[in-house]
C-alpha positions, 0 to 999 in steps of 0.5 A: 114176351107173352108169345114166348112164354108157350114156346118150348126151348129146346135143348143146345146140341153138342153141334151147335156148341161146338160153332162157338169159337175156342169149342170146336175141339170139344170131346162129346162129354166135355161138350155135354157137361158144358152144355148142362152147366150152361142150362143149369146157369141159365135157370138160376139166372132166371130164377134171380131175375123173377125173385127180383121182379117180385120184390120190385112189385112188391114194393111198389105195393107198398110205396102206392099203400103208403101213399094212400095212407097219407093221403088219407091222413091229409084229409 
C-alpha cells in the first residue's frame, strides 16, 4: 500500500459512471451529484477507517505498557 499513498486519484467521469448497471439514463447533473455524494462518502469511509486504526494502535500501546508494568512488578 505504501506505492499507493503518492498516487493521485483522479476523479470518477460521468462517462464511467454511467457504465454501472441501472446509471446509463443519467442526466449529467444527477450523474455529477452522484458522483460528489460518492466522493463525499468515500472520504468519510476513510476518515473512520483511520480514526479506527489509531485507536487499535493506541491500545495496544497501552495493553504492551501494562504488561511492562507487571512484569515489572513481578520482579
Amino acid at each position: 500500500m505504501e506505492g499507493n499513498s503518492a498516487k493521485k486519484q483522479k476523479r470518477l467521469t460521468v462517462s464511467e459512471l454511467r457504465n454501472f448497471k441501472g446509471l446509463t439514463n443519467l442526466s449529467d447533473e444527477d450523474a455529477e451529484s452522484a458522483i460528489s455524494t460518492l466522493e463525499k462518502f468515500s472520504l468519510l469511509m476513510f476518515e473512520m477507517y483511520k480514526k479506527d486504526k489509531a485507536l487499535k494502535e493506541n491500545l495496544k500501546k497501552k495493553e504492551n505498557t501494562l504488561e511492562e508494568l507487571k512484569e515489572e512488578e513481578n520482579e
